[in-house]
N, C-alpha and C positions, 0 to 999 in steps of 0.2 A: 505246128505253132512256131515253131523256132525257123522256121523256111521264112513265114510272114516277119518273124523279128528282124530277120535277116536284110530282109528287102527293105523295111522299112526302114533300120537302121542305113542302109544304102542312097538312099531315097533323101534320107535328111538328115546325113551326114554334114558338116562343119567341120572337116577337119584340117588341124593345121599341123606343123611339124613337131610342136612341142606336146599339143593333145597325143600326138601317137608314140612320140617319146614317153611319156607315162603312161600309156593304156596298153601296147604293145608289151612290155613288159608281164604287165601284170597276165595277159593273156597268154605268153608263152609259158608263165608255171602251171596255168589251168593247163593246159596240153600238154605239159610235162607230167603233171598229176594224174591225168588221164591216159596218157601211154604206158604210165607202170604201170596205174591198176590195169590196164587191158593186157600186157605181157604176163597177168597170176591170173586172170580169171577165165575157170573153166565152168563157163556159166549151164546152171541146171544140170550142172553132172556132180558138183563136189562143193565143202561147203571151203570158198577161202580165204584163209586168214592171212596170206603172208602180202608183202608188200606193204603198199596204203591200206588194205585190207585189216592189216593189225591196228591202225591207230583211227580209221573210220569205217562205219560200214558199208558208203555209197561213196567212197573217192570217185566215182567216175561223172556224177551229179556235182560234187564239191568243186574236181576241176571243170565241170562244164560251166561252172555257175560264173568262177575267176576267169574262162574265158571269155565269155559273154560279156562280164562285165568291164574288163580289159578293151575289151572289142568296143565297145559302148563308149566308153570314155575316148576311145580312140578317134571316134564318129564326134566328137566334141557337141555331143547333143544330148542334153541332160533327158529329158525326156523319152530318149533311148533306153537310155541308164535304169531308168525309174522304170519302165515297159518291161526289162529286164529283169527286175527284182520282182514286179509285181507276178507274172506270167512265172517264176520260181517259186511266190510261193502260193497262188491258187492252181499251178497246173501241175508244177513237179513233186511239189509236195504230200499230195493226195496219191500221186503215181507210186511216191517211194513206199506209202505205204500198203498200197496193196500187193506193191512186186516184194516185200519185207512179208505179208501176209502168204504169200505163195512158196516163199523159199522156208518159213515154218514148218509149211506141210511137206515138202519135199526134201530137205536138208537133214540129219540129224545134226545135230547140234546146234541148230540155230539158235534157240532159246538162251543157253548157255554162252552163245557168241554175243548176242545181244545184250547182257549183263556188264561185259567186260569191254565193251569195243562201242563210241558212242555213233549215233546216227550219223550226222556231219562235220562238228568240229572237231577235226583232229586233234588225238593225245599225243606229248610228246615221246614218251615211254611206249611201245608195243602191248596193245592187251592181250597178245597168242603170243606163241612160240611155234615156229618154222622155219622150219632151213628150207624151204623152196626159196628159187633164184627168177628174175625176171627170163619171159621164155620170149626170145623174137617172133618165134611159130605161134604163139595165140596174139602175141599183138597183131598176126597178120591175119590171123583167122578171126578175129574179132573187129577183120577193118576199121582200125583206128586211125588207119593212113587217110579215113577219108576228112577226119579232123582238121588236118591238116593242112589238104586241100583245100577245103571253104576258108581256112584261116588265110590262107596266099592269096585264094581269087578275093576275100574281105579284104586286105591289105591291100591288095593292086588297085581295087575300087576307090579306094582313100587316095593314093597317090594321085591316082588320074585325075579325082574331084579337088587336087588343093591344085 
């Protein structure tokens, strides 16, 4: 789904230099947000709280959503924008909760995480305590460099089309 967003945001992109001066932006903290939480998470092996981890419980859906939408805006095609939010909340939304339903069964402590730590919009205070540190070894193991990626070849496509 987000392959089709992608192209089609490409497809019927408008963009000019001011649209990516403000949408750019906003899509480098979604990839920002998404590269910590990928440097804490040891997914289906442990349950974790540090990071963006403490103050949401899907940062990686949160910055996907700010990058997208970044990206979107950058595309200067409202309609993009709107594809975006919509396909967020009939497709990722139903995802998050079944992958939230799975890690019940397999995590201890989930239940208790869930109480203290909200779905997506982030607290500013930490609802956990842990001193775990951002690890560059699972940011790499959790290829989030490839984010990164589709974010450059999305930008290069803008530039080309103004």
């Amino acid at each position: 789904m987000s392959v089709l967003l992608a192209v089609g945001a490409c497809w019927f992109a408008q963009p000019t230099l001011g649209a990516m001066a403000a949408g750019i932006p906003i899509a480098l903290v979604g990839l920002t947000v998404r590269a910590w939480a990928a440097g804490h998470l040891r997914k289906n092996l442990e349950l974790t709280v540090s990071g963006p981890y403490a103050h949401s419980r899907n940062p990686l859906y949160v910055g996907s959503l700010l990058a997208a939408v970044g990206l979107g805006a950058s595309a200067n095609h409202l309609p993009t924008v709107g594809a975006i939010v919509i396909v967020f909340l009939c497709w990722y939304l139903p995802v998050v909760g079944e992958e939230e339903d799975h890690l019940r069964k397999i995590l201890p402590g989930y239940s208790g995480y869930e109480e203290r730590v909200p779905r997506f919009v982030p607290t500013m205070l930490p609802g956990c305590d842990s001193r775990e540190r951002f690890d560059p070894a699972l940011y790499r193991a959790n290829r989030e460099y490839a984010a990164l990626g589709v974010f450059a070849a999305f930008v290069i496509v803008l530039l080309v089309k103004i």
